[in-house]
C-alpha positions as CSV (number, residue, x, y, z in Angstrom):
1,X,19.3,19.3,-16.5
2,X,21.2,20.7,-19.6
3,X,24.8,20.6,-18.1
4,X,26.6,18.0,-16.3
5,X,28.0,20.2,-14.0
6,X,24.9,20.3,-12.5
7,X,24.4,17.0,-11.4
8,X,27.5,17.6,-9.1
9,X,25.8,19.2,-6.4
10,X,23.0,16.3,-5.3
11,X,26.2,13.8,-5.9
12,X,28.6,16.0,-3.6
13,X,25.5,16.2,-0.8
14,X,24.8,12.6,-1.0
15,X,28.4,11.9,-0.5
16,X,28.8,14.3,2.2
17,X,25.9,12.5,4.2
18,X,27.6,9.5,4.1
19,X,31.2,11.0,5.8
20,X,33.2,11.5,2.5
21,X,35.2,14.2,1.5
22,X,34.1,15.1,-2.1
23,X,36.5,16.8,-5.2
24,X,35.2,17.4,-8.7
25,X,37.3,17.4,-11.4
26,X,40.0,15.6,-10.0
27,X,42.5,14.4,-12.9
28,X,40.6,12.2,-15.3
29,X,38.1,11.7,-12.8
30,X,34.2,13.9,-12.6
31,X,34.1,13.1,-8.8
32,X,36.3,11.7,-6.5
33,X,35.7,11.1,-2.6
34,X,37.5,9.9,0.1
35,X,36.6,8.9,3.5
36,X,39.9,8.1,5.9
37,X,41.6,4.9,4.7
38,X,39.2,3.5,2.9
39,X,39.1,3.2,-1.2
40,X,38.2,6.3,-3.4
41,X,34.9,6.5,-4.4
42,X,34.8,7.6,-8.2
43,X,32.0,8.9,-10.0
44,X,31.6,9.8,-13.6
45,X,28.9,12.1,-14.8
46,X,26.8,12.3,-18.0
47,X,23.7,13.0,-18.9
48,X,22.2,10.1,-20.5
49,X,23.3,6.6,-20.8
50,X,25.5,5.8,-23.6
51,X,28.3,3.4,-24.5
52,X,31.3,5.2,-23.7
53,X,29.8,6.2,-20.4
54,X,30.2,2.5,-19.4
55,X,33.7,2.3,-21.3
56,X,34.5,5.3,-18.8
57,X,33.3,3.5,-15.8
58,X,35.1,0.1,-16.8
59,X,38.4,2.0,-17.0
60,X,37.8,3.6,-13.7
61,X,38.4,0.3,-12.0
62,X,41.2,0.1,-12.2
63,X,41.7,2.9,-10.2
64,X,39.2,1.2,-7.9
65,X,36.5,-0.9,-7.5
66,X,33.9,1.7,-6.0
67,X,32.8,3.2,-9.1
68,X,29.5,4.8,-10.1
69,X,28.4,6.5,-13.0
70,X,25.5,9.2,-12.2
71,X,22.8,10.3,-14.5
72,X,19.9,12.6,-14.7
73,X,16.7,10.4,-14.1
74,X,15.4,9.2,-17.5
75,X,11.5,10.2,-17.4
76,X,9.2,9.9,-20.5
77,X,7.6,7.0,-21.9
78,X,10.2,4.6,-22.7
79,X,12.0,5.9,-18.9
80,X,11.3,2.6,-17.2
81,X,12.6,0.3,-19.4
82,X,15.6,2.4,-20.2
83,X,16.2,2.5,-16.2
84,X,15.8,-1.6,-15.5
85,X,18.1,-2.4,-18.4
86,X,20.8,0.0,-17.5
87,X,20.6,-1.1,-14.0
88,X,20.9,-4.5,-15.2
89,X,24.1,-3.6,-17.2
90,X,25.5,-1.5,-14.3
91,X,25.3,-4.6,-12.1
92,X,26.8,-7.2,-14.7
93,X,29.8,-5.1,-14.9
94,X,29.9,-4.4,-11.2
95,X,29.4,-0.8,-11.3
96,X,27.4,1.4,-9.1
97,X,24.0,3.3,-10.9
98,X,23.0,6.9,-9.5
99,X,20.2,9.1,-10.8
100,X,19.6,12.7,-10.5
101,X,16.1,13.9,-9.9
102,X,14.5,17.0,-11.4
103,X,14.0,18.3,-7.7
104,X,17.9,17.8,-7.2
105,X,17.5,14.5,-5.1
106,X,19.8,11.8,-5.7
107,X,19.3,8.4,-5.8
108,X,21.6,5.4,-5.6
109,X,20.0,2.4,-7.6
110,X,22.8,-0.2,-7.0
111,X,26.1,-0.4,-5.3
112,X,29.4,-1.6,-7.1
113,X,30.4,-5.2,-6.7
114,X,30.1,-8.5,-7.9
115,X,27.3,-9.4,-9.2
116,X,26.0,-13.4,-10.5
117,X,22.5,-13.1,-12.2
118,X,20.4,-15.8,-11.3
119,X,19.1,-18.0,-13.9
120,X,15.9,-19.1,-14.2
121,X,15.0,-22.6,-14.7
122,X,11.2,-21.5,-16.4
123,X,12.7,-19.8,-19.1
124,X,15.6,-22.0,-19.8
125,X,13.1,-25.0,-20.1
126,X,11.0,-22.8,-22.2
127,X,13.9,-22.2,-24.4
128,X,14.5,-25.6,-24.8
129,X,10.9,-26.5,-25.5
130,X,11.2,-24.5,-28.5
131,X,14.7,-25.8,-29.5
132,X,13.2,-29.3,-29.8
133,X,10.0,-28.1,-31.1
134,X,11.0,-26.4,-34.1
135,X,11.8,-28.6,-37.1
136,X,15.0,-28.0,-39.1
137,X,16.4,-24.1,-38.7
138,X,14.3,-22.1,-40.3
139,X,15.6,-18.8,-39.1
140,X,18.9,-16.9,-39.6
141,X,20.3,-15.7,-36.3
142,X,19.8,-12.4,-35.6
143,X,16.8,-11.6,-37.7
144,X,14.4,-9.2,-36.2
145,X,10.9,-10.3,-34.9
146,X,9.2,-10.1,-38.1
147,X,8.9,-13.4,-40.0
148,X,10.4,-15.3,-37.3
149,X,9.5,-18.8,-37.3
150,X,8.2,-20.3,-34.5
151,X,7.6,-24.1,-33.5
152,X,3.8,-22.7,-33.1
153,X,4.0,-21.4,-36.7
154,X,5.1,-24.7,-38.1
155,X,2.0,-26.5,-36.1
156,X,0.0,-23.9,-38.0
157,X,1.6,-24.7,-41.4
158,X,0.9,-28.1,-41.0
159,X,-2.5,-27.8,-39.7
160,X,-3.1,-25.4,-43.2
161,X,-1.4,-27.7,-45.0
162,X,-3.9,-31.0,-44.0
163,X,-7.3,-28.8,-44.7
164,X,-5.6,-27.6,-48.5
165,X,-5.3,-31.3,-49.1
166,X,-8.1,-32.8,-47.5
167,X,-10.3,-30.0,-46.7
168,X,-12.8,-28.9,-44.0
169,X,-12.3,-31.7,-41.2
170,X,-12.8,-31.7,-37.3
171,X,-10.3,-30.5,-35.1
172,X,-9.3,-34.1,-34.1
173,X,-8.4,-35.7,-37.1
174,X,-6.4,-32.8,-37.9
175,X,-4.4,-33.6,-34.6
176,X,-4.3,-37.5,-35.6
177,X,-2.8,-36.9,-39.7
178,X,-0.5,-34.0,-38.5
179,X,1.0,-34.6,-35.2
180,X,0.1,-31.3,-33.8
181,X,-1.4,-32.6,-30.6
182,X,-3.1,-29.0,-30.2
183,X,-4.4,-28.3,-33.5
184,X,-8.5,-27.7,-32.3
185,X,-7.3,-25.3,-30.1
186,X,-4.7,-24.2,-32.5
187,X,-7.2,-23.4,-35.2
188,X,-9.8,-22.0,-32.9
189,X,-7.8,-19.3,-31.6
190,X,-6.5,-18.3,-35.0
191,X,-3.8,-16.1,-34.2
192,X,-2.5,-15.7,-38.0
193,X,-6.5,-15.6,-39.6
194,X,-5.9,-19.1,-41.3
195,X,-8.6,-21.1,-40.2
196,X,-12.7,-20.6,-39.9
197,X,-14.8,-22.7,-38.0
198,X,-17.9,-24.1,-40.4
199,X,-19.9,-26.4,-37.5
200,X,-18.3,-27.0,-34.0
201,X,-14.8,-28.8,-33.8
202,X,-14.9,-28.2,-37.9
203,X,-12.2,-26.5,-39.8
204,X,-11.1,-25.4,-43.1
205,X,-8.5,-23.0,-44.7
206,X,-9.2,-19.6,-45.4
207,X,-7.7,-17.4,-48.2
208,X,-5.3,-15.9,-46.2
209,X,-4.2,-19.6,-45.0
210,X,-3.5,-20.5,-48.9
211,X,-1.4,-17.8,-49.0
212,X,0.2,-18.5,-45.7
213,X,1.2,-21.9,-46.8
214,X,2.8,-20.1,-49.5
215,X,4.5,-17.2,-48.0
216,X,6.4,-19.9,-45.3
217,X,6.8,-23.1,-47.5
218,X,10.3,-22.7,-46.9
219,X,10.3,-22.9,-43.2
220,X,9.4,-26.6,-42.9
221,X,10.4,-28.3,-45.7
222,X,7.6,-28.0,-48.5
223,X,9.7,-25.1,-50.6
């Protein structure tokens, strides 16, 4: 769909179906339908999410509160994701989601109204695992991704940081000088290519671990 004119036919049917009485173009408004007494039903059209489509929808209510915004149906390879998160902001600000099919069927996602996400105790707890895993504050907020530092790095460092001093030594002892409860398994699976195993349950630092301990001597205290 190249116009959004022409997502106001499947919107006008769908309407219809349901009783309504359907106008486009009515003042500020894409599409506005009435059924009897009840509230309008307001719908505003584009043709891909965006920012001031929401900032359109938000000032709709307060028109009313049976708001929609209507869009054709994101495909592609990213379509999914754009979809749940969109849906996700359309229900936080208690505005109803409709997409547009290439075949001209539309289809209504959510409903307006008020919406209280439920939290989820797993990930809280693991948030909170991580708060009071991670020694000092390593990280400015809002950096991306990339160089993050993680409580699990910090094990590593300090893991790296045993075998530079003391060498190759088994998996256990490791775990006994630094703390880090999980340092075999730690430095078996080898996520960062620190560690290499020279008999079973021995370790010692690789070339890429010296530079490691390097690289993140900041993030827990040794820079």
């Amino acid at each position: 769909m190249s116009r959004e004119q022409d997502l106001y036919p499947p919107i006008k049917a769908l309407l219809e179906r349901q009783g309504y009485c359907v106008k486009g173009e009515v003042g500020p408004v894409d599409v506005m339908a009435r059924r009897g007494d009840e509230p309008p039903v307001i719908v505003e059209l584009k043709l891909r999410f965006s920012l001031s489509l929401f900032h359109q929808a938000i000032a709709r209510q307060s028109v009313s509160d049976l708001v929609y915004i209507a869009v054709p149906r994101p495909t592609g390879r990213t379509a999914r994701g754009a979809l749940r998160d969109n849906l996700a902001l359309c229900r936080r600000l208690g505005v109803g989601l409709i997409t547009v099919r290439s075949d001209g069927r539309a289809e209504v996602h959510c409903d307006p109204g008020p919406y209280a996400p439920r939290k989820s105790k797993a990930r809280t707890a693991r948030l909170l695992r991580e708060f009071d895993r991670l020694e000092g504050d390593p990280n400015a907020g809002g950096a991306t991704r990339h160089g993050i530092v993680t409580a699990y790095r910090q094990d590593a460092l300090r893991c790296a940081a045993h075998l530079a001093e003391h060498g190759a030594q088994k998996g256990a002892l490791v775990a006994r000088a630094t703390g880090v409860a999980g340092a075999t398994r730690l430095m078996a699976d080898n996520h960062y290519g620190w560690f290499e195993r020279v008999e079973k349950g021995v370790y010692a630092l690789t070339p890429a671990g010296s530079d490691g301990l390097v690289h993140w001597a900041y993030s827990w205290g040794t820079g």
